[in-house]
KOLGU-96886 format. One record per residue (C-alpha): x, y, z; residue number from 1. Coordinates in nm, 3 decimals, decimal comma. Example, Ala and Ser with C-alpha at 12.3 -4.5 7.8 and 13.67 -1.06 7.14 Angstrom:
REM residues 2
LUMGU:1,230:-0,450:0,780:1
LUMGU:1,367:-0,106:0,714:2
***
This chain:
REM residues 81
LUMGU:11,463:0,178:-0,088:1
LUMGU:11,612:-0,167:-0,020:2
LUMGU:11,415:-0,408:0,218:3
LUMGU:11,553:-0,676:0,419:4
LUMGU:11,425:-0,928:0,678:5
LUMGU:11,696:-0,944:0,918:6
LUMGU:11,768:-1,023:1,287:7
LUMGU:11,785:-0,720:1,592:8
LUMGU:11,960:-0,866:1,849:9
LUMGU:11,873:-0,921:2,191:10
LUMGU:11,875:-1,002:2,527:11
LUMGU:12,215:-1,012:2,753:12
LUMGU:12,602:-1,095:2,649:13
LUMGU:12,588:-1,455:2,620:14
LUMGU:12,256:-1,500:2,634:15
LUMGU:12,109:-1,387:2,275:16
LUMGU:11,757:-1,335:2,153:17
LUMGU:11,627:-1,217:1,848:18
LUMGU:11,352:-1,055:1,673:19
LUMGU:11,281:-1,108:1,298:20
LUMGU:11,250:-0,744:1,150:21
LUMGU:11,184:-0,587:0,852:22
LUMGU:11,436:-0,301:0,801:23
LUMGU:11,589:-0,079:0,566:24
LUMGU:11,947:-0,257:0,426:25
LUMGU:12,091:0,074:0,502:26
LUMGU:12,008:0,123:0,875:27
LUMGU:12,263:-0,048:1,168:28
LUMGU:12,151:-0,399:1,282:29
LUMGU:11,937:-0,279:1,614:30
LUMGU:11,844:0,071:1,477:31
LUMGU:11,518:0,162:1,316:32
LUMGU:11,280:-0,139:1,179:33
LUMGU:10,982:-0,071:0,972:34
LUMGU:10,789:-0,354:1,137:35
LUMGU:10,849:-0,668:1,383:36
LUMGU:10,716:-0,959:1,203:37
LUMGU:10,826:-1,249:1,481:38
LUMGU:11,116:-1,336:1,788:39
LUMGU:11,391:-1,643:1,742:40
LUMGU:11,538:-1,734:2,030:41
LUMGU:11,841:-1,968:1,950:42
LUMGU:11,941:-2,096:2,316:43
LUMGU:11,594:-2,286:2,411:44
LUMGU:11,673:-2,643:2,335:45
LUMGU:11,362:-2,637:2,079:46
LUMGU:11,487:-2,292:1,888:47
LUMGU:11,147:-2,100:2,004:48
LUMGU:11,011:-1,957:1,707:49
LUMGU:10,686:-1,711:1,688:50
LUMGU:10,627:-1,566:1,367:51
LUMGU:10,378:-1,362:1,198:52
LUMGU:10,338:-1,609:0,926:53
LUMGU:10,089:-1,397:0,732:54
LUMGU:10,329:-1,053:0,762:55
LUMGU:10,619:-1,251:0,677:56
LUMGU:10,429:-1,379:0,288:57
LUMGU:10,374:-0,999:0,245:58
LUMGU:10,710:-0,892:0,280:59
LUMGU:10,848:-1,149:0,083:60
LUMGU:10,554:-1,045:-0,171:61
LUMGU:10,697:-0,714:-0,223:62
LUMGU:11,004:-0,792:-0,269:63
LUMGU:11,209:-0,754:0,070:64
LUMGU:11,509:-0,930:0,069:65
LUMGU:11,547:-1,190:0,369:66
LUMGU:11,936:-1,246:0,480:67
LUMGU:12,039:-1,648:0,527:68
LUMGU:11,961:-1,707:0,860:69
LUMGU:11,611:-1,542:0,837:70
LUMGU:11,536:-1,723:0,500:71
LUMGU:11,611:-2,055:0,735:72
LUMGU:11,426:-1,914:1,043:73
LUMGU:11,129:-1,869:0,775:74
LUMGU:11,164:-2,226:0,615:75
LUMGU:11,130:-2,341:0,972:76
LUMGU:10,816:-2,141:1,043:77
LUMGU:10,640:-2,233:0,750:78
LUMGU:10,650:-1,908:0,570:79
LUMGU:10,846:-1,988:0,284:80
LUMGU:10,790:-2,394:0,113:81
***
């Protein structure tokens, strides 16, 4: 089983808000997650970030995959250097 730290989208058209999830690769984008590690929420003016900074390092640990944007959602929350 592939895993992948990806976005589920959000909130209302126009309006979009995210939570960082760890999911199998070969589920949709908002269907089952195996765990919610953190929220992004691009339209603040300071890109709110929460993240489960600990959760996140164990993922990555065992080898789940994080797609682009995460792995720059996760630079900017400190979990990856």
């Amino acid at each position: 089983m592939a895993v992948k730290i990806r976005l589920k989208r959000m909130g209302m058209k126009g309006e979009p808000f995210y939570r960082i999830v760890v999911a199998d690769s070969r589920t949709p984008r908002d269907g089952r997650f195996v765990e919610e590690i953190g929220t992004y929420n691009p339209v603040k003016d300071d890109k709110a970030i929460t993240l489960d900074v600990e959760r996140a390092k164990y993922w990555l640990s065992v080898g789940a995959q994080p797609t682009q944007t995460v792995k720059t959602v996760l630079k900017k929350g400190g979990a990856i250097d």
